[in-house]
C-alpha positions in Angstrom: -1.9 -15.5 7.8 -0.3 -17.6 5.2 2.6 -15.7 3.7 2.2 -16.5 -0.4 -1.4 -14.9 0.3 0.2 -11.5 1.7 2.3 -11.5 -1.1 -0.6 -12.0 -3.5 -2.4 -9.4 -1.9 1.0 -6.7 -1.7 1.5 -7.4 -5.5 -2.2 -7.0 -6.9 -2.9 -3.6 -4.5 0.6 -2.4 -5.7 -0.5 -3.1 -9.7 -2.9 -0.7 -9.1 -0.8 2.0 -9.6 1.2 0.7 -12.3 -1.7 0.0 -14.5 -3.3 3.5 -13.5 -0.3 4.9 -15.2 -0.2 2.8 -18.2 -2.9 4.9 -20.1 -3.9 8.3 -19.4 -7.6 7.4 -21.2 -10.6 8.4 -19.8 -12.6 5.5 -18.4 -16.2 5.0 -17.8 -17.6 3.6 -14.5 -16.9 -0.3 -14.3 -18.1 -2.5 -11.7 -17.3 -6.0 -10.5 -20.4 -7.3 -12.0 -19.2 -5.9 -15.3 -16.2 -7.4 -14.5 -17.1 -10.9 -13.9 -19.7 -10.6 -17.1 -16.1 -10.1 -18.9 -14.6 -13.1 -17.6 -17.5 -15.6 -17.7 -17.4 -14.8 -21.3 -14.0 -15.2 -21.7 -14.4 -18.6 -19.6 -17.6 -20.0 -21.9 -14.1 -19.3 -24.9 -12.0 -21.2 -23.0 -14.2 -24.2 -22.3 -15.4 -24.3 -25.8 -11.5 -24.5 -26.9 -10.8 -27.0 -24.6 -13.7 -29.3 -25.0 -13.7 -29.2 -29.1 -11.5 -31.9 -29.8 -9.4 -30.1 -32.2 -5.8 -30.2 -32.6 -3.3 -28.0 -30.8 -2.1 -26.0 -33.4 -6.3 -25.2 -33.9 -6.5 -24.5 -30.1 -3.5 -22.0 -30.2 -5.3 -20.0 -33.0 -8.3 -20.2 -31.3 -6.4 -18.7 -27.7 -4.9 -16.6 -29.5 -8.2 -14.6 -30.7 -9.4 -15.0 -27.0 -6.5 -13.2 -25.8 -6.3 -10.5 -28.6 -10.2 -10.0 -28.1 -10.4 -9.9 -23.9 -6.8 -9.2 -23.3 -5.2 -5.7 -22.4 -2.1 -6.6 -24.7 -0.8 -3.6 -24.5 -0.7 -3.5 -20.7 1.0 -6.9 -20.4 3.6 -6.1 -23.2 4.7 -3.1 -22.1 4.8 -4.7 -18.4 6.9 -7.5 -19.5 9.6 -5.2 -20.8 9.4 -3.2 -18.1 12.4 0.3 -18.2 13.7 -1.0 -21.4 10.2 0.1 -23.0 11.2 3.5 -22.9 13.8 2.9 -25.2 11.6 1.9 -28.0 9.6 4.2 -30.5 6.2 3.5 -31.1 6.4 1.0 -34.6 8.7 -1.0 -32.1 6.6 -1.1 -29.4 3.9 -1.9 -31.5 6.0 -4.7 -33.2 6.9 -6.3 -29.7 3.4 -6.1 -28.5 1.7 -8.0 -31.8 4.8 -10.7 -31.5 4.8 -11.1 -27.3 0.9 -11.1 -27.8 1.0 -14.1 -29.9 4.1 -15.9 -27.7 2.0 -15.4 -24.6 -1.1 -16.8 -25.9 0.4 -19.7 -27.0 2.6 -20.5 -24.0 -1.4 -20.0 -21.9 -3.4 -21.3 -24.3 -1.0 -25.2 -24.2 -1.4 -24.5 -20.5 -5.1 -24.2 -20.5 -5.1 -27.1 -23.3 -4.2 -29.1 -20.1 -7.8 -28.7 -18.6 -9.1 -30.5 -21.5 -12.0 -32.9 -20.0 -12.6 -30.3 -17.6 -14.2 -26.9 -17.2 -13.7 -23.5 -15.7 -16.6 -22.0 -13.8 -16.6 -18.0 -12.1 -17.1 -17.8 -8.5 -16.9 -14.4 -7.5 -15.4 -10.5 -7.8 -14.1 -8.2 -5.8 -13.1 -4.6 -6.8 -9.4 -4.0 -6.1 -8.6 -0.2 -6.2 -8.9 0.7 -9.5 -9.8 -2.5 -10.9 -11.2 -5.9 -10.1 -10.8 -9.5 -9.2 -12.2 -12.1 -10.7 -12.2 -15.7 -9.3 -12.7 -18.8 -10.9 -12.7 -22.1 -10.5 -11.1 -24.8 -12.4 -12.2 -28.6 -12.3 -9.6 -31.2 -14.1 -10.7 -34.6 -14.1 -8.1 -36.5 -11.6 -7.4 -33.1 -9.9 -8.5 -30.7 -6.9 -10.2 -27.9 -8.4 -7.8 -24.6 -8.3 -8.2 -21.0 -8.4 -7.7 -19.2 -11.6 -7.7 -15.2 -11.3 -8.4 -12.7 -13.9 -7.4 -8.9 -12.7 -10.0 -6.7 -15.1 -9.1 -3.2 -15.6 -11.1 -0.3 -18.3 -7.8 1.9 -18.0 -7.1 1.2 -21.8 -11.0 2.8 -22.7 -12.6 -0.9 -22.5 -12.6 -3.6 -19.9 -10.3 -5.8 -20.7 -8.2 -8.4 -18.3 -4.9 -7.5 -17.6 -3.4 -10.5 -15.5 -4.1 -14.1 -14.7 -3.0 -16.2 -11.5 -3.1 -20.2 -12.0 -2.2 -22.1 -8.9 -1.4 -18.7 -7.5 1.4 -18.3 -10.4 1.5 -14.5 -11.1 1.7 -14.4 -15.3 2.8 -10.7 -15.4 5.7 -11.2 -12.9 6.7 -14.8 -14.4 6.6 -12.6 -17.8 8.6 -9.7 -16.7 11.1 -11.8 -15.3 11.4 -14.4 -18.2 11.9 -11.5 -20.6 14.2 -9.5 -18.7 16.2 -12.9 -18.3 15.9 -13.0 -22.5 16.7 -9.4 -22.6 20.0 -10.3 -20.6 20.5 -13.2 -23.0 20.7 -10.8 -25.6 22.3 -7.5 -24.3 19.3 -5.7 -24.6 18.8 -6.2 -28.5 14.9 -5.8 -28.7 15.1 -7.4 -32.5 16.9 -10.4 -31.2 14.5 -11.1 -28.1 11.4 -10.8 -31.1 13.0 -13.1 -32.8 13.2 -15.6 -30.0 10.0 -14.7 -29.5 8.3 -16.0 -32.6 10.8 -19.0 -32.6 9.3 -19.8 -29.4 5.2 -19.4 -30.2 
């Protein structure tokens, strides 16, 4: 079995858990079909960025509100920071999720500006656990078509997606690793790594 699959698989069954203790919310019932109703609307956003002809700083906007809207921010910010979240009170938390929220929809949104003259469309879902996969599939004039996966979890109190996978590129590791890496830059110094942050969207 190809190796970078088991991996994929190890890391999204291990999530579960991590998620799971993220919120202590009560959730209603979700299914895969909810799931994937989630995510094809999230995909009919996307396309209709990418296919509108406006410029990139219009396009950024535009993902950003897709993310904030569909996104489990909060999951993915605190994630990124991993441990060093602990050591931040709640108006810093909340002040490292609104700036990382904008930096990471940005640095996804130029990446899906790439698939401009192309389209995503949703295959399929799968429950994982405690939450759910959803594939797509991406077609780029001039390339293969490639799986993009959104992992969709209602541990916050709503469905929202928590993760992404293009070309099998894991955004919360990349994230966790890239800010721990900034983090290091900066001796831990949460305002500094903000700043870079915003510097950077």
């Amino acid at each position: 079995m190809n190796k970078s699959f088991l991996n994929r698989r190890y890391f999204v069954i291990s999530l579960a858990t991590a998620v799971a203790s993220v919120s202590g919310k009560s959730t209603w019932a979700a299914t895969a079909k909810d799931a994937e109703l989630l995510v094809g609307r999230v995909v009919r956003e996307i396309n209709a960025v990418i296919s509108s002809g406006n410029s990139e700083a219009i396009m950024l906007k535009q993902f950003e509100k897709i993310f904030k809207s569909y996104a489990d921010v909060k999951t993915i910010a605190r994630y990124a920071l991993g441990n060093d979240a602990r050591a931040l009170n709640k108006v810093q938390m909340d002040r490292f999720t609104e700036i990382y929220s904008v930096y990471v929809s940005h640095k996804y949104g130029r990446r899906f500006g790439e698939f401009i003259g192309g389209k995503i469309v949703v295959q399929k879902s799968r429950p994982i656990k405690s939450f759910f996969e959803v594939e797509t599939l991406a077609h780029i004039k001039g390339w293969e078509p490639f799986t993009v996966s959104f992992l969709v979890s209602n541990k916050s109190g709503k469905l929202l997606f928590f993760n992404i996978f293009i070309e099998g590129i894991n955004m919360l590791l990349s994230e966790r690793t890239e800010i721990g890496a900034m983090l290091d830059k900066r001796r831990g110094n949460i305002k500094k790594v903000m700043k870079d942050l915003q510097n950077a969207s």
